[in-house]
OpenMM code with the backbone's topology and positions (N, CA, C; nanometers):
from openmm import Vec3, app, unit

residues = "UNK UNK UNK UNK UNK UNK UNK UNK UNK UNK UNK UNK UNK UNK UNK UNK UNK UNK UNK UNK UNK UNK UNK UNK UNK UNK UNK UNK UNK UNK UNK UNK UNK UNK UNK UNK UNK UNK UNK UNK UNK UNK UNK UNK UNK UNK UNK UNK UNK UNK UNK UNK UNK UNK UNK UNK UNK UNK UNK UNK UNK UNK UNK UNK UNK UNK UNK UNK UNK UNK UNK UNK UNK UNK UNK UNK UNK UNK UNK UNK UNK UNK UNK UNK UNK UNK UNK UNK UNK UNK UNK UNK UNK".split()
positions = [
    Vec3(-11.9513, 2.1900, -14.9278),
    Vec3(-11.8670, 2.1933, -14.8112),
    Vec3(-11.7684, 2.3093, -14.8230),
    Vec3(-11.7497, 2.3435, -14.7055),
    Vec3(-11.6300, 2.5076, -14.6847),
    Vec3(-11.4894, 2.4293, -14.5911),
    Vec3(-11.4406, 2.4920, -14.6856),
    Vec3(-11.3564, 2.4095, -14.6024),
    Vec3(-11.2164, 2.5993, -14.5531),
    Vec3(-11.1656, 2.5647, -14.4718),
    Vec3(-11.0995, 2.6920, -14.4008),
    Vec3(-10.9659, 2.6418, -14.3903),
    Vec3(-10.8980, 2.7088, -14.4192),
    Vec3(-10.6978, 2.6795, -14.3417),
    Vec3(-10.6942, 2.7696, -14.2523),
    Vec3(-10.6476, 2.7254, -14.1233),
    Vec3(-10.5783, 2.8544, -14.0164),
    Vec3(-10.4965, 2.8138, -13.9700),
    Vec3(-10.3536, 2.9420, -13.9788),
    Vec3(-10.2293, 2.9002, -13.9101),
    Vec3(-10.2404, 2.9957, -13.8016),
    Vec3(-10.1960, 2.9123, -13.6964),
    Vec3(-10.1616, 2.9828, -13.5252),
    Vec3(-10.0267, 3.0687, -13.5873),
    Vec3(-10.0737, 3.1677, -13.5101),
    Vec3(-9.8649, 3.2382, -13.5282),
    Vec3(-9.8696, 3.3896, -13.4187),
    Vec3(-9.8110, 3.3213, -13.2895),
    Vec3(-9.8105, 3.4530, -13.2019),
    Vec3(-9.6956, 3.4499, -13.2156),
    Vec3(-9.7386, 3.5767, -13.1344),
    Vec3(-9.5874, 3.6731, -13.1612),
    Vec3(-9.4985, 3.6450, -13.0146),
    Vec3(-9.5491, 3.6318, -12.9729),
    Vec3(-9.5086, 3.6556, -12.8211),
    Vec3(-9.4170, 3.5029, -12.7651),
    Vec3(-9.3515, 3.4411, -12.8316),
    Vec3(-9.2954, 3.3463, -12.8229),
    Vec3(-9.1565, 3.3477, -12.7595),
    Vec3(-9.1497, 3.2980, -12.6279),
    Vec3(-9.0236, 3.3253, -12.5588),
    Vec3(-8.9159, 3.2683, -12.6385),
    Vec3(-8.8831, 3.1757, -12.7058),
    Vec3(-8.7659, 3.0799, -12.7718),
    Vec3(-8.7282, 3.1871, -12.8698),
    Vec3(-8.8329, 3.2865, -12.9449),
    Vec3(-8.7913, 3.3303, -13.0412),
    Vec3(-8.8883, 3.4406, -13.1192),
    Vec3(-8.8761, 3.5019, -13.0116),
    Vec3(-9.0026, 3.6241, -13.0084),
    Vec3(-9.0453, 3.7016, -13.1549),
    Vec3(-9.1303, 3.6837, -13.2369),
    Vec3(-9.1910, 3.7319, -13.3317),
    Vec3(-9.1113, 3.6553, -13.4416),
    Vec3(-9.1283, 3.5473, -13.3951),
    Vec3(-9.0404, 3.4474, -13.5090),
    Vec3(-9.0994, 3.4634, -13.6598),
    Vec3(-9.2220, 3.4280, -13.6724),
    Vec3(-9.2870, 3.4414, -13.7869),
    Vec3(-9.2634, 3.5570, -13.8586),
    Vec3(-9.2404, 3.6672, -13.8142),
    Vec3(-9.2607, 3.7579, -13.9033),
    Vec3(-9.0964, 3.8193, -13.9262),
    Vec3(-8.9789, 3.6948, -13.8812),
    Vec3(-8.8771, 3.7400, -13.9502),
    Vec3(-8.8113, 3.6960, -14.0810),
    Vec3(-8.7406, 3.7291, -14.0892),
    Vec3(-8.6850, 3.6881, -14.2498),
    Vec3(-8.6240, 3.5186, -14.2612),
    Vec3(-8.6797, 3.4751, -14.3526),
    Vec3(-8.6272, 3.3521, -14.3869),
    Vec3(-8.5806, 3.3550, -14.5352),
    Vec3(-8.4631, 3.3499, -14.6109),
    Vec3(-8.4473, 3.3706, -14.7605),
    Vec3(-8.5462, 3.4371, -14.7729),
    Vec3(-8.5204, 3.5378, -14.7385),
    Vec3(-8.5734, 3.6973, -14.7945),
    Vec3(-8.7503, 3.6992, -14.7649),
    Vec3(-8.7795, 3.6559, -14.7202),
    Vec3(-8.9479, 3.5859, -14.7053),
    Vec3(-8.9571, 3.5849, -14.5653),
    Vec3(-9.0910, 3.6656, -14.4891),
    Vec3(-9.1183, 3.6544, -14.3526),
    Vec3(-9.1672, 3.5078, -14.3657),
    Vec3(-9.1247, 3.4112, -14.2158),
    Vec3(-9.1386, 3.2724, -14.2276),
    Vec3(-9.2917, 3.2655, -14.2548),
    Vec3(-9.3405, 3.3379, -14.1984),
    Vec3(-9.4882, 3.2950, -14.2420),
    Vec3(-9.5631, 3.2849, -14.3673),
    Vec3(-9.4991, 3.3575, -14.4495),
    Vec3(-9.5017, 3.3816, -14.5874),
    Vec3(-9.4801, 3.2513, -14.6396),
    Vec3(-9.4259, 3.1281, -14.6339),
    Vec3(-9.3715, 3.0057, -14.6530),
    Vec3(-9.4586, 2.9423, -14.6466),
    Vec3(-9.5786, 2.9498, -14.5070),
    Vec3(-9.6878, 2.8686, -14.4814),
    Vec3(-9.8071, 2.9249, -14.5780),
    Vec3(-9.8339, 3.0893, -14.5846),
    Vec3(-9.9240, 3.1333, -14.6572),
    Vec3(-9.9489, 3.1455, -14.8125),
    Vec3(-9.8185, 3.1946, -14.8891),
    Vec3(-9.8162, 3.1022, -15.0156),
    Vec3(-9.8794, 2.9828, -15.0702),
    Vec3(-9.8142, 2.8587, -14.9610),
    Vec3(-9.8588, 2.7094, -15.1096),
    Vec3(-10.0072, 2.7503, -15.0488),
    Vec3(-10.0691, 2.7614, -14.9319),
    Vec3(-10.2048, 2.8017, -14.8874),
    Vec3(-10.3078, 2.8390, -14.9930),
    Vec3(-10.2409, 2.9355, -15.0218),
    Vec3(-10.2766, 3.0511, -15.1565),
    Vec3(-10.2910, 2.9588, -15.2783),
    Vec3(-10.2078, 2.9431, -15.3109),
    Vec3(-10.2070, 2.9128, -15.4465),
    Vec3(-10.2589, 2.7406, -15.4837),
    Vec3(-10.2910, 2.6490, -15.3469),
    Vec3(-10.3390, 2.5721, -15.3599),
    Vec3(-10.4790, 2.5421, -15.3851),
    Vec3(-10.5716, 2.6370, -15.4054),
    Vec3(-10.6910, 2.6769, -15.3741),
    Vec3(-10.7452, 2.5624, -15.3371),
    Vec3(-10.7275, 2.5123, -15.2573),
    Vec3(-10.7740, 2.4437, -15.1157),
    Vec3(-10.8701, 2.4972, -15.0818),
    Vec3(-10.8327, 2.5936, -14.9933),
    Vec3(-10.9774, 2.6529, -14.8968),
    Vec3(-11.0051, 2.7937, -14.9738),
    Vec3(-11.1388, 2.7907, -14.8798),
    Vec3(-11.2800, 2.8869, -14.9273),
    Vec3(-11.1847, 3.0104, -14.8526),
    Vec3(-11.1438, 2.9994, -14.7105),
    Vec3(-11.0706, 3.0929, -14.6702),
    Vec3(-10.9889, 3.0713, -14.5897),
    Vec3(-10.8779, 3.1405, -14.5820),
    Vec3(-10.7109, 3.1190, -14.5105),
    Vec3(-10.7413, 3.2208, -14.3977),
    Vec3(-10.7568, 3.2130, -14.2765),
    Vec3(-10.6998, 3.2710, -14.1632),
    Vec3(-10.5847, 3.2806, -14.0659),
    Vec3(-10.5249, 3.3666, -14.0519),
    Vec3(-10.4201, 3.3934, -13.9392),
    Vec3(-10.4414, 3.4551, -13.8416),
    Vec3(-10.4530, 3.3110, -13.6975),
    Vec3(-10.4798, 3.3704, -13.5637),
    Vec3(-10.3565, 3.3844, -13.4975),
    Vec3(-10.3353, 3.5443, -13.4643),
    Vec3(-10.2493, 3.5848, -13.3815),
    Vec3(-10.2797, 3.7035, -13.3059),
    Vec3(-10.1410, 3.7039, -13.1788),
    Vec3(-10.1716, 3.8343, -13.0966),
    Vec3(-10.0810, 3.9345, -13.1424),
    Vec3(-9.9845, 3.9610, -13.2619),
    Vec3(-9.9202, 4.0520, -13.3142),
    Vec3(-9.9267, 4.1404, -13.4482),
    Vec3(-9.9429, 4.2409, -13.4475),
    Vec3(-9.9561, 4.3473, -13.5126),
    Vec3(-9.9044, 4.3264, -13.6396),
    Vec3(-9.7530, 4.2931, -13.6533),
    Vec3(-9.6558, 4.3073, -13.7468),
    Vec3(-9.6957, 4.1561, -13.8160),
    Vec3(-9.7309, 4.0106, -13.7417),
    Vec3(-9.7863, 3.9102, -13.8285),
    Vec3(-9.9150, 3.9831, -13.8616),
    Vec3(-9.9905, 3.9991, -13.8171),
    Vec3(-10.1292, 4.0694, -13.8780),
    Vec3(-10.1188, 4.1195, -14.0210),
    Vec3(-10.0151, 4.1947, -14.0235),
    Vec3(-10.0109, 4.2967, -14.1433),
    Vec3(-9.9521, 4.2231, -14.2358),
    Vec3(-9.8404, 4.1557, -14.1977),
    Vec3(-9.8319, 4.0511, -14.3153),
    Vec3(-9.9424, 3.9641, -14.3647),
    Vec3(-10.0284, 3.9342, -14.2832),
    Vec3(-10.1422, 3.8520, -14.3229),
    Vec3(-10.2083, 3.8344, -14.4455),
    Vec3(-10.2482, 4.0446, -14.3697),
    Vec3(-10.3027, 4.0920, -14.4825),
    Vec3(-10.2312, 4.1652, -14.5915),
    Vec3(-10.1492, 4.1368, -14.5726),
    Vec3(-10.1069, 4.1799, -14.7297),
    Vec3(-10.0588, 4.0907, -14.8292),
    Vec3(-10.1262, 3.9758, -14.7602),
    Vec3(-10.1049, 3.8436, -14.8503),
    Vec3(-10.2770, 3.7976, -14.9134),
    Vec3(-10.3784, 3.8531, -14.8378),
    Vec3(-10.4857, 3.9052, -14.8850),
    Vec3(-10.5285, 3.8118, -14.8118),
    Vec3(-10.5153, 3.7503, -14.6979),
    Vec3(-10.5829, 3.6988, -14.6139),
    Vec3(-10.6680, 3.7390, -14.4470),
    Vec3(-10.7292, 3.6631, -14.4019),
    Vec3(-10.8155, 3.7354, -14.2663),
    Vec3(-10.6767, 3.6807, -14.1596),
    Vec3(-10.7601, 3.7921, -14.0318),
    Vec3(-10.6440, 3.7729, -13.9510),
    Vec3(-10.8041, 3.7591, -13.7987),
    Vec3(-10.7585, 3.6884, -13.7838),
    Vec3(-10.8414, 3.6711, -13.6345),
    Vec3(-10.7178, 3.7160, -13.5031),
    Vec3(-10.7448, 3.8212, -13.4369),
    Vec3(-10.7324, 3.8573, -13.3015),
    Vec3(-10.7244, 3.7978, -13.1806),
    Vec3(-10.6139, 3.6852, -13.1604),
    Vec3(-10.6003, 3.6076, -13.0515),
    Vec3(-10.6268, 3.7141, -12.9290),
    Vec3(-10.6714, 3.6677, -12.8347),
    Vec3(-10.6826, 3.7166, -12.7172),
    Vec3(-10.5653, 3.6780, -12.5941),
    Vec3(-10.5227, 3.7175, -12.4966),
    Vec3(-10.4407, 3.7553, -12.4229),
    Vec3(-10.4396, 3.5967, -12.3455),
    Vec3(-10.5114, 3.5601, -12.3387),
    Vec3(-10.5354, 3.4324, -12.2725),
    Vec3(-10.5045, 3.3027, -12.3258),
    Vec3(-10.5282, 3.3060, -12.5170),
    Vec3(-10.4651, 3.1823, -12.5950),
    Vec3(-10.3694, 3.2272, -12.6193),
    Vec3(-10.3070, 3.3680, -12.5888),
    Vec3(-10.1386, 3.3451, -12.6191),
    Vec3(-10.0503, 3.3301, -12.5884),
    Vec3(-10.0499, 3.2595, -12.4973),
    Vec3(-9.9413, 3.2647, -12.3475),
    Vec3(-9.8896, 3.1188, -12.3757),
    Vec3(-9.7525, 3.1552, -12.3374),
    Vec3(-9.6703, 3.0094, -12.3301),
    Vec3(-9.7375, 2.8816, -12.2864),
    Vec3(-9.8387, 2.8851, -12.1704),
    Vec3(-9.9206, 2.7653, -12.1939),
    Vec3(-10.0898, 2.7157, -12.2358),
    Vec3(-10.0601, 2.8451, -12.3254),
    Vec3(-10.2387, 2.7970, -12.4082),
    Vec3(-10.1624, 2.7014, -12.4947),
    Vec3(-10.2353, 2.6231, -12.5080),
    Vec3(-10.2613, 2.4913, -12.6354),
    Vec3(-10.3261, 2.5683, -12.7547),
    Vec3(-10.2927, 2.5033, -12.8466),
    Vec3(-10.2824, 2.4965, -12.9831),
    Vec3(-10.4779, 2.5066, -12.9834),
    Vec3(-10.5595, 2.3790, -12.8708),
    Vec3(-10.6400, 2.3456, -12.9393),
    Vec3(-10.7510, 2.4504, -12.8808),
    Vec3(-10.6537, 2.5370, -12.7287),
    Vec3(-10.7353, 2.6821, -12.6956),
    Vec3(-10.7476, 2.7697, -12.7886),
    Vec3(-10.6402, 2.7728, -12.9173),
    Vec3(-10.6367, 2.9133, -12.9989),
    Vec3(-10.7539, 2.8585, -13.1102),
    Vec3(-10.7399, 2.7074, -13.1298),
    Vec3(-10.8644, 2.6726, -13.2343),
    Vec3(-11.0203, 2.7051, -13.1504),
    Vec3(-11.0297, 2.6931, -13.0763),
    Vec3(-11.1942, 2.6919, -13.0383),
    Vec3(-11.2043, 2.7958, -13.0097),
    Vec3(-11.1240, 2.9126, -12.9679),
    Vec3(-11.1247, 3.0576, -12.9669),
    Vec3(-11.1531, 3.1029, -13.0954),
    Vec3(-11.0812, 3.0905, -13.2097),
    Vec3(-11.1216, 3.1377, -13.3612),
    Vec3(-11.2465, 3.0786, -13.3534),
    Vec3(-11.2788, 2.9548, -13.3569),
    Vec3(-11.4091, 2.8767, -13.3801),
    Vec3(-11.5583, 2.9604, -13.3095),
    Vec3(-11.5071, 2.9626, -13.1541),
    Vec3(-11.6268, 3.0531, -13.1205),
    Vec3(-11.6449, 3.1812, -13.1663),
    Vec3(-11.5343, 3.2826, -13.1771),
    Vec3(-11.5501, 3.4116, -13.1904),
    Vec3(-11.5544, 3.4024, -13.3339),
    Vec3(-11.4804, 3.3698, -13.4417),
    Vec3(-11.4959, 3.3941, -13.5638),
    Vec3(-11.5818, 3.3443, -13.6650),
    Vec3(-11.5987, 3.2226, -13.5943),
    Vec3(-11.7239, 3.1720, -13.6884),
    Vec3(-11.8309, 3.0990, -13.5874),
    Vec3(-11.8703, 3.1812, -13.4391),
    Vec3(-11.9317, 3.1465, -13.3512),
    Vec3(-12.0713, 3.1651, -13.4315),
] * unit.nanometer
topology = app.Topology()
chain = topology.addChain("A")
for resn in residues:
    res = topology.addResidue(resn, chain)
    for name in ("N", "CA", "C"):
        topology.addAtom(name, app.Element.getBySymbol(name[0]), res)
C-alpha cells in the first residue's frame, strides 16, 4: 500500500493573503505542517497543492512535490474536497 500526505495551501486567501508562506517563530507556517510530515516517514510521498509561487518554492525546498492548483480550486469558494479530486485527477489521474 502507498500511502500520500497532501496539504492544501493557497495563496490567495482573503483573511490573510499568503498566510502560509509567512513567518511563524522564524519558520514559514507551512514549514510546521511539512516537517513532522517529513520526518514521520509516514508517506511514500508529501504533496503541496497550491496556486502560489512563493508556497511552491518552499515546498520544494523542503524536498517535496508541489501540484499546481488551478484557478478554479482556488477561489474563496472551492472546497477543500474540489482541490482533492483536482490533485487526484490531474496528479495521479
Amino acid at each position: 500500500m502507498v500511502f500520500w500526505g497532501l496539504v492544501l495551501a493557497r495563496g490567495s486567501s482573503k483573511s490573510i493573503p499568503h498566510k502560509n508562506s509567512k513567518l511563524f517563530a522564524n519558520k514559514p507556517l507551512i514549514a510546521w505542517v511539512l516537517e513532522p510530515m517529513k520526518l514521520s516517514d509516514v508517506f511514500d510521498e508529501i504533496w503541496v497543492s497550491t496556486d502560489d509561487d512563493m508556497i511552491a518554492s518552499i515546498a520544494l525546498s523542503f524536498g517535496v512535490n508541489v501540484h499546481r492548483r488551478s484557478d478554479k480550486s482556488a477561489t474563496d469558494s472551492a472546497t477543500s474536497l474540489t482541490a482533492v479530486q483536482e490533485f487526484l485527477n490531474t496528479v495521479k489521474g
